[in-house]
N, C-alpha and C positions, 0 to 999 in steps of 0.2 A: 525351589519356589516356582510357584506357575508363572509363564508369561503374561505383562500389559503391554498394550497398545504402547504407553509413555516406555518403556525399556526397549522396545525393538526401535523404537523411532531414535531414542539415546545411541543405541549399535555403530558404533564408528568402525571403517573397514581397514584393518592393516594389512600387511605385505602377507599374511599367510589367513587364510581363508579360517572360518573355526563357526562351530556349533553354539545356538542359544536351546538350551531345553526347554520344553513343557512339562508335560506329564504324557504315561500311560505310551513313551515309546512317538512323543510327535516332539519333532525339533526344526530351529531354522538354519540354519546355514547361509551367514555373513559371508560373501567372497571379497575378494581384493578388489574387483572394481565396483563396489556397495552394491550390488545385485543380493535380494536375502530370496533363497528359496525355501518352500516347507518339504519337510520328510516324514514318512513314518517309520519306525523301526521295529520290524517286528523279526519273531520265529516261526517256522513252519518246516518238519520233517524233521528238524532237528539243525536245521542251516537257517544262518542270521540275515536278512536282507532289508532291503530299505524299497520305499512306495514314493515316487515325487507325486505332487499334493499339488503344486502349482509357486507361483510367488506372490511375494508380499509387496505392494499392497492390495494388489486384484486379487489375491485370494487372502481375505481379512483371516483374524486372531480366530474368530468364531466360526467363520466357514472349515477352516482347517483342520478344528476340533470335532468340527462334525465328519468331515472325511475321515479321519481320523477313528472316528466311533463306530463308522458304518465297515471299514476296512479291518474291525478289531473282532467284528462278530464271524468273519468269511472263514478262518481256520475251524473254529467250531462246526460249521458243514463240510468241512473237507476238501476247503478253496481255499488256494492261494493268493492273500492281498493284494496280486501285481498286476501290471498290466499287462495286455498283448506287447506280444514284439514291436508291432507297428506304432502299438500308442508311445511305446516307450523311444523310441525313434523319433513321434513328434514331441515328445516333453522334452526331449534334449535340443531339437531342432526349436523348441521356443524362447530355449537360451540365446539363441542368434535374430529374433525377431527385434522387430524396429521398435514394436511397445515394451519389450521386454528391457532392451536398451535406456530407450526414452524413461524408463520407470527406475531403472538404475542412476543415470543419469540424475533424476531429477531426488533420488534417496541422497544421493552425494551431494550435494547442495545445502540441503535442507539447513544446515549451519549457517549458511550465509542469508538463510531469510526468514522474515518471518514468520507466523503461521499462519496468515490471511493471503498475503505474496504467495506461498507457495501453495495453496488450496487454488489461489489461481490461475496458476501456473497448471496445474495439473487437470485445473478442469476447463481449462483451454484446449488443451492435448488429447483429453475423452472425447470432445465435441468436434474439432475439427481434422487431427489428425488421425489417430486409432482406428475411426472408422474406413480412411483410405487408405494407409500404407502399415497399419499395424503389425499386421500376420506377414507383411515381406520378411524377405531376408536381409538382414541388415547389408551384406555385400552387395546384395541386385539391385539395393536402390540405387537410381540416378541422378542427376539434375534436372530433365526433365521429370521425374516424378515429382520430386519435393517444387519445382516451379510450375505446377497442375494443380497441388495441392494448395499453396501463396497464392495465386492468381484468380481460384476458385475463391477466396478468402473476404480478395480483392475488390472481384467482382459484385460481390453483395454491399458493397459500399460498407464496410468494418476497416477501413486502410489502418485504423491505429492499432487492431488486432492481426491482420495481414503483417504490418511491421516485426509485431512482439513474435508471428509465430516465424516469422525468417529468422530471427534474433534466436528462438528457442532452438529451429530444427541447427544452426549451424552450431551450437553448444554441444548438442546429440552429438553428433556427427562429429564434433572432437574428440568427444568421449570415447565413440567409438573405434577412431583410430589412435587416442592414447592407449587404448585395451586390446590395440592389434590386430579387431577384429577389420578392418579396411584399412588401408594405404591411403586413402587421397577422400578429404574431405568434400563431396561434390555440393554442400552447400555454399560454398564459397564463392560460387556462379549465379548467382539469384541477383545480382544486380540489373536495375530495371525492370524488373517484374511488379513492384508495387509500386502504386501511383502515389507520387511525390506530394506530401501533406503542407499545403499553405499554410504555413501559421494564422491563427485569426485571434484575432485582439481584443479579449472581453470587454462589453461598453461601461464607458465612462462619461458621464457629464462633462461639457467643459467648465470651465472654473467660473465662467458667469453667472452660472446659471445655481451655484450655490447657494443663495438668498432661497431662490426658489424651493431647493430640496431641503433645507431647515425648516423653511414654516411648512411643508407638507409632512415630516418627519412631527413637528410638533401639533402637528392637526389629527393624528393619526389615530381612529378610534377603536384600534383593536386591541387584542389582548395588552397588559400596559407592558407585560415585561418584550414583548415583541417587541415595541417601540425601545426601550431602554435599550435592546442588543443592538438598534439599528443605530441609535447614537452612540453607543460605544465606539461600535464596530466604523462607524467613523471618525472616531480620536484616537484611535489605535490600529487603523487600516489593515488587519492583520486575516490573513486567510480563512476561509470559513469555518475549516474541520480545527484552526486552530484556538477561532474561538467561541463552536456553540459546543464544544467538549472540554472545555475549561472546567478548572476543580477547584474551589475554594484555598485548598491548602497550597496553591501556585503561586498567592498571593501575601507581599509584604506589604499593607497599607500605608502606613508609620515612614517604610524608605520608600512608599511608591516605586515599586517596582513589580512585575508580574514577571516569573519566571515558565515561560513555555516549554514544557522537557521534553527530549528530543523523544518519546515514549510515554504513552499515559497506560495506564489497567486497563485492559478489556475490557466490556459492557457486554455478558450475555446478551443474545441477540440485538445489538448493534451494529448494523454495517461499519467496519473500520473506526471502531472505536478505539482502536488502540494508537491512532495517529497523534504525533505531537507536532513538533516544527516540524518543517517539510522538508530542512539539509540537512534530517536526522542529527541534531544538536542542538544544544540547550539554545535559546532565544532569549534574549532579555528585554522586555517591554517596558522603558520607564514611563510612569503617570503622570499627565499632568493632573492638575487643580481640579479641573472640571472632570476628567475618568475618574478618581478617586471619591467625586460626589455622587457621579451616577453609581458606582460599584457601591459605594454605601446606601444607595436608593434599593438596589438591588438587591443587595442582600435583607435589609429588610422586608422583602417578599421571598425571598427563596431560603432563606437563614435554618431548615430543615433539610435542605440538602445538599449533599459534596458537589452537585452542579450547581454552577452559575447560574448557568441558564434549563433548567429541568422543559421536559418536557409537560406538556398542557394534561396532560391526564394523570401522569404519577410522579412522583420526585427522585424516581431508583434510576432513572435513563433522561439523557441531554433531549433537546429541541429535536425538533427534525431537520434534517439537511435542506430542507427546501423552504423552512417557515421565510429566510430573511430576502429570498427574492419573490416567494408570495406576498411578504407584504408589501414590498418595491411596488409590485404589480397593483396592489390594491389602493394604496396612494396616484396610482394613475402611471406608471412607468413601465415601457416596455421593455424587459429585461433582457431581452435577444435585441436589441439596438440601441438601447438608450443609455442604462445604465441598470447594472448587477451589485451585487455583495462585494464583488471580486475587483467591482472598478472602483470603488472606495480609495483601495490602494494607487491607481493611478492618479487619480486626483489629486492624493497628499503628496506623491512623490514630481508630480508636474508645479504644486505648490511652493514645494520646499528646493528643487531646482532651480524654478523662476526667483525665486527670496536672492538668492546668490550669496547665500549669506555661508554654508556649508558644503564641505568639500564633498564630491560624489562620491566618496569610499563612507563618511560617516553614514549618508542619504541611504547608499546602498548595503551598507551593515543593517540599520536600521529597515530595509524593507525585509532583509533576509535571502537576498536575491543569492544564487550560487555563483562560488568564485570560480573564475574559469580558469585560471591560473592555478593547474593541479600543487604545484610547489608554495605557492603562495598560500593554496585555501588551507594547507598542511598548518600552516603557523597564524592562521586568521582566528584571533579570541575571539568567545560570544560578546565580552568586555572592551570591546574594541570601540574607541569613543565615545566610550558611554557617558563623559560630560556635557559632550556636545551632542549627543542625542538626547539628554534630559531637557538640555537648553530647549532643543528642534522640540521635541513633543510639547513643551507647552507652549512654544510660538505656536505650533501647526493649531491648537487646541483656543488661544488665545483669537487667533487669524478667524476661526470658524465663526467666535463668540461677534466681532466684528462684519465680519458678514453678514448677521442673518438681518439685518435690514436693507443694505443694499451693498452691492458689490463693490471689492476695492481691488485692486491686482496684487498679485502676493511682492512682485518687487517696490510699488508705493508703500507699502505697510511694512516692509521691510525696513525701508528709508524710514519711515514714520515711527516706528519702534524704535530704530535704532536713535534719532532725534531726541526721542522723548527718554532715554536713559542719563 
């Protein structure tokens, strides 16, 4: 059967190297350290030999078929398919280049990531690295080259791409001395070469001033369902890609509960549609009173599509990523210092610490935040306080409903709820 794209990409590498066929004498050859090279196998005088073609995936399924094609007509003039001594000398010398490596490396992986992760992984490596250290030889590189390469990176003010490609070349460069081809990983010296990233603290209102953003949240005269995601997205403070990609069927009305999976379905041309919760794990978002009325608000607008929240022109693809701090901005907020989508969450979580009313494990189960406690996050359920986070959601939901005329501090109302049961 002829080769796909999806079967070579499946090609897992085991301890003895071995052939995937095509047709018509073109095959790949899977090696032990996931390196797949193309061949073609032909006759000429009567002795059997092979044509290296290049590898996969810099030389795609369809280019190879056409080498392939053009190398099948040469015995018919009475030319031999191969190459010069010299070129053949550099095809074998390209087994040993840095991109050659880097491109095996990064076939080995492919399991552990996505398909968006690893498209960007790779087209990190065409853009900054290949162009400078591609065609070396994997053993002549040094630390100074690979710290020429980060530093150039650096320079252009990308520090958080600077980071990922130190992070990449030093994986290389494992690879490359698990595969024997170097002794001493010289990535391993790149410390201090990229400029150390400040954390910066996406804005958030302080809690006074809540009154304030209800009645401009309620004044708000644009698209209605825009409005509706913004009041959501404030009773359920949950991350943006987690929720203008929501899907109807995430949802249990009846138990109030939204389940967030750690994975959603692709959305042809959608940027990173396929993000779910962000500690890649199922998320459970219980409802209160009031998300359960706007979701029912909602859906009778959108009740034609698996998105919640669909996008302004068709119902087949979500919102856009930037509609919920466009309208921020258009209610009168500046989104780079005031407050974002993203400070939502700070707000409820500054909320429901001040209450004192809940321990900071349920608070921070419920933000979703990552355990840093590798052994710990091991045995951490999505279901973990899930009583007392039903409770928290519809305080946090109740707390808002009292606010919107004038402000009350979340531990008075705490006290004050708590009085009143």
């Amino acid at each position: 059967m002829a080769l796909t794209d999806s079967k070579i990409r499946a090609a897992k590498n085991f301890i003895k190297s071995y052939k995937i066929t095509d047709a018509h004498g073109l095959y790949l050859l899977v090696s032990t350290s996931g390196s797949r090279l193309w061949y073609f196998r032909y006759s000429f005088g009567g002795k059997e030999s092979r044509l290296a073609l290049g590898a996969y995936p810099q030389v795609t399924l369809a280019e190879a078929r056409e080498k392939r094609d053009a190398a099948r007509k040469l015995p018919a003039s009475g030319i031999p398919p191969s190459l010069p001594r010299e070129s053949e000398k550099t095809a074998v010398d390209e087994i040993r280049t840095f991109e050659h490596i880097a491109t095996a490396w990064h076939t080995s992986s492919l399991r552990l990531w996505s398909e968006s992760h690893a498209v960007k992984i790779l087209t990190c490596l065409k853009r900054y690295a290949f162009p400078n250290i591609g065609e070396m030889d994997i053993a002549e590189i040094e630390t100074r080259h690979l710290a020429q390469l980060v530093k150039a990176i650096d320079d252009k003010g990308v520090h958080d791409v600077a980071g990922r490609m130190r992070q990449y070349l030093t994986k290389i460069m494992r690879h490359a001395v698990q595969q024997g081809l170097i002794k001493y990983n010289p990535a391993f010296d790149l410390g201090g070469v990229v400029t150390p990233i400040v954390a910066q603290h996406l804005p958030a209102l302080p809690l006074k001033r809540l009154p304030e953003l209800l009645r401009n949240l309620y004044n708000y005269k644009g698209r209605m369902l825009t409005r509706l995601a913004l009041e959501l997205n404030l009773h359920v403070f949950l991350r943006s890609s987690e929720l203008r990609l929501a899907r109807w069927d995430e949802f249990n009305l009846q138990a109030r509960i939204w389940t967030v999976p750690a994975q959603r379905e692709a959305v042809e041309g959608v940027r990173f549609s396929e993000r779910g919760a962000k500690m890649k794990d199922e998320h459970l978002v219980p409802l209160s009173r009031q998300a359960v009325a706007l979701l029912k608000q909602i859906k009778g607008i959108t009740r034609e599509s698996a998105f919640v929240f669909p996008g302004a022109y068709t119902l087949e693809k979500p919102m856009s990523e930037n509609t919920i701090n466009k309208a921020l901005r258009v209610i009168g907020y500046d989104t780079k210092i005031e407050v974002c989508g993203h400070g939502f969450r700070t707000m409820a979580c500054s909320a429901l610490n001040e209450s004192g009313r809940w321990s900071k494990d349920a608070i921070e189960r419920q933000m979703s935040h990552k355990e840093r406690n590798g052994v710990r996050a091991a045995y951490v359920h999505k279901a973990e306080h899930l009583e007392a986070r039903m409770e928290m959601m519809q305080w946090w939901s109740d707390y808002l409903d009292v606010n919107r005329e004038s402000y009350v501090a979340p531990y008075i109302y705490a006290r004050q709820h708590k009085a009143a049961k």
